[in-house]
N, C-alpha and C positions, 0 to 999 in steps of 0.2 A: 847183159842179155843172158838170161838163163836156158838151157837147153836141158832135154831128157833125150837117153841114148837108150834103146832098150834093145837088149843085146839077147844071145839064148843062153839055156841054162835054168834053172830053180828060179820060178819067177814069186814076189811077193803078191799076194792078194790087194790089189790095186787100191781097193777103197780103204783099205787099212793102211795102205803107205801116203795116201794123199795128204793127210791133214801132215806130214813130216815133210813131202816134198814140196807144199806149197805152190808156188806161180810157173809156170812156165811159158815163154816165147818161141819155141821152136825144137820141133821131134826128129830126131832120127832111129829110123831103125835097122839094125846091122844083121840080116841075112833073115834067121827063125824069130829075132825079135819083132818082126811084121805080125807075127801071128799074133804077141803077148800082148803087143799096143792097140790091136785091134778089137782083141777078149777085153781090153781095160776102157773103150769104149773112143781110143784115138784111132784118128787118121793121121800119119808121118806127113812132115813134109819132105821128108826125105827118105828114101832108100838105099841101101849100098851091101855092097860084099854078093859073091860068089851064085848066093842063092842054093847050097848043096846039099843045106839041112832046112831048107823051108820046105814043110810037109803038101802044103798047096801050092801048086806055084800059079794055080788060075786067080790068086789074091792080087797078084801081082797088074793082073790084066783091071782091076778096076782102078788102079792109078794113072795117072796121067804120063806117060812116058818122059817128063822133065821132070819129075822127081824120082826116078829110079836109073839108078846106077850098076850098074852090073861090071863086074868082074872077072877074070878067069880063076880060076880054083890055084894055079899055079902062079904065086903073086907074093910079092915082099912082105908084106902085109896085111896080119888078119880083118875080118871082120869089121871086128868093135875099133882097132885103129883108125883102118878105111872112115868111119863115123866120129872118130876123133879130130881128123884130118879136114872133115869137110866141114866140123862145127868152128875150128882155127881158121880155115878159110873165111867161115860169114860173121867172125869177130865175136863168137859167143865166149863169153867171160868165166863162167859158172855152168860147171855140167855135174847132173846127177845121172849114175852108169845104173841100169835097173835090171836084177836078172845077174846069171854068170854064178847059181850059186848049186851045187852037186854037181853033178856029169863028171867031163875029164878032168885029173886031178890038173894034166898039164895046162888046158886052156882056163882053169882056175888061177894059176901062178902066173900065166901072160897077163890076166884081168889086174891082176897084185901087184906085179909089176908097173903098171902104169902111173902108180903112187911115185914112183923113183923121179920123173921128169916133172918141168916147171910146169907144162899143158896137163893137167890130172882132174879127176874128179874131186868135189867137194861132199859128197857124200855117195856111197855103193851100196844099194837096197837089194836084198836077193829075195828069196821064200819066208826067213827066218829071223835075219840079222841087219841092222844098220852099221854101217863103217863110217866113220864122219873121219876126215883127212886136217890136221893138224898140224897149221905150217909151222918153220921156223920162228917163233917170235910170238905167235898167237897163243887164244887159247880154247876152252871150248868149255862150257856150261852147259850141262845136262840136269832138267828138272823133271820129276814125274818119273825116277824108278821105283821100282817095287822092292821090297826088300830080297827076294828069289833071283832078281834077274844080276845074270852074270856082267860084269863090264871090262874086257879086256883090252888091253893096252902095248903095241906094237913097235918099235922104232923101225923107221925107216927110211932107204938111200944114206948120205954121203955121212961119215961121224964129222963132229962129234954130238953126242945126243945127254940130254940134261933136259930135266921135267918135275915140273912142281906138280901136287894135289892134293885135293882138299876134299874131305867127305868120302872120301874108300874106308874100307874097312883094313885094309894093307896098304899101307906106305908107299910110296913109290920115291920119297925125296932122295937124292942119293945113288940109287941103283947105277952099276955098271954097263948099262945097255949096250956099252961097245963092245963088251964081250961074250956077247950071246942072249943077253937077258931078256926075259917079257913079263910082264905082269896078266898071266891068264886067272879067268875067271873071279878076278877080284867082285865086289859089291858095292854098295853106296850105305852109309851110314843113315841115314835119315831122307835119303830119298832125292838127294841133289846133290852132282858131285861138278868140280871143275878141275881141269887138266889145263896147264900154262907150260910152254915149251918154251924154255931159256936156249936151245940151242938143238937144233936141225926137226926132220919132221915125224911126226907120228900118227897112226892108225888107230883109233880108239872101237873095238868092236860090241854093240850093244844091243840088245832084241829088239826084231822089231815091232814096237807097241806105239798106235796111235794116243796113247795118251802121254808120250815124253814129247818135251818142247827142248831143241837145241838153239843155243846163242852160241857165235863166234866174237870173243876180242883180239883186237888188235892193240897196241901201246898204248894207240891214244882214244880208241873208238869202242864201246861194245854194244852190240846187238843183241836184246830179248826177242824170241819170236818163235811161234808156231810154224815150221813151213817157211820163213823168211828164206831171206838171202844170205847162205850162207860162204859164198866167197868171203874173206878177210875183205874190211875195206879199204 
């Protein structure tokens, strides 16, 4: 069960991240992200957080009061969690977090952090950038860059980290990532590159362009697809 969480912050041009997010089962939107899901032509089934930076709040009164959740401002809890929380609740497997990209630097690194736990996004779409999330063991196949477009590469959570590639124009075999390393702004050789994590997980950050198709493998399974299911399977 695929979910879309759209959260505030820098949001991407909707029809241009669609052909990359593909299918979805079920919305949530986490406070101002009401507004973005709205401009992008959804209606949530679900609402949650605070409501402190949703600019209308009469948006609110055309939903049905069982799908909105409300909060106090003073709460364990951001937001976009609150929306994390309640997709774990109805069993959803695969979430794509949309939005969370300029504003606060700090509510940018809470977005970042959610990469660290086993519940995460499988891909982070903001205004600009695709982030596709790269578990231990998998790997990720990216077709359709342009020779301009930058493609940077992250580790992230627990060591120790180890990562094979193929098609960058810089190397990545080898690198010490345990101690501080990143491969920013590297490129693609010919316009299709793949990333295989032999040991813990990674962040792969890429523009965001309707005309790239991501695949995730696993050991034993891989996935070609537009828009597909990008959980490992």
């Amino acid at each position: 069960m695929r979910a879309l969480i759209f959260t505030g912050g820098g949001q991407p041009f909707f029809e241009k991240a669609r052909p990359v997010i593909g299918f979805w089962d079920f919305v949530v939107a986490a406070d101002s992200g009401l507004e973005y899901a709205l401009d992008a032509g959804i209606t949530p089934d679900l609402v949650v957080g605070d409501m402190d930076s949703l600019r209308n709040p009469d948006l609110l009164l055309a939903l049905p009061r069982d799908r909105i959740c409300l909060y106090p401002r003073d709460k364990d809890y951001s937001d976009t969690d609150l929306a994390f929380l309640a997709c774990r609740e109805r069993g959803v497997d695969d979430i794509v977090l949309i939005g969370g990209g300029g504003g606060r630097i700090d509510h940018f690194m809470a977005l970042q952090s959610l990469f660290v736990h086993d519940y995460c996004p499988s891909l982070w779409i903001t205004d600009e950038n695709i982030t596709a999330f790269i578990n231990d063991g998998a790997s990720l196949r990216v077709e359709g860059l342009a020779p301009e477009d930058a493609v940077s590469l992250f580790p992230v959570g627990k060591s120790p980290h180890r990562v094979r590639g193929d098609g960058l124009f810089w190397g990545i075999d080898g690198l010490s990532w345990d101690q501080g390393l990143y491969s920013l702004s590297n490129r693609s050789v010919s316009g299709e590159i793949r990333v295989a994590s032999e040991a813990g997980r990674f962040l792969c950050v890429l523009p965001l362009r309707a005309e790239l198709t991501l695949g995730k493998c696993s050991v034993q399974t891989c996935i070609t697809h537009t828009g597909a299911h990008l959980r490992d399977p």
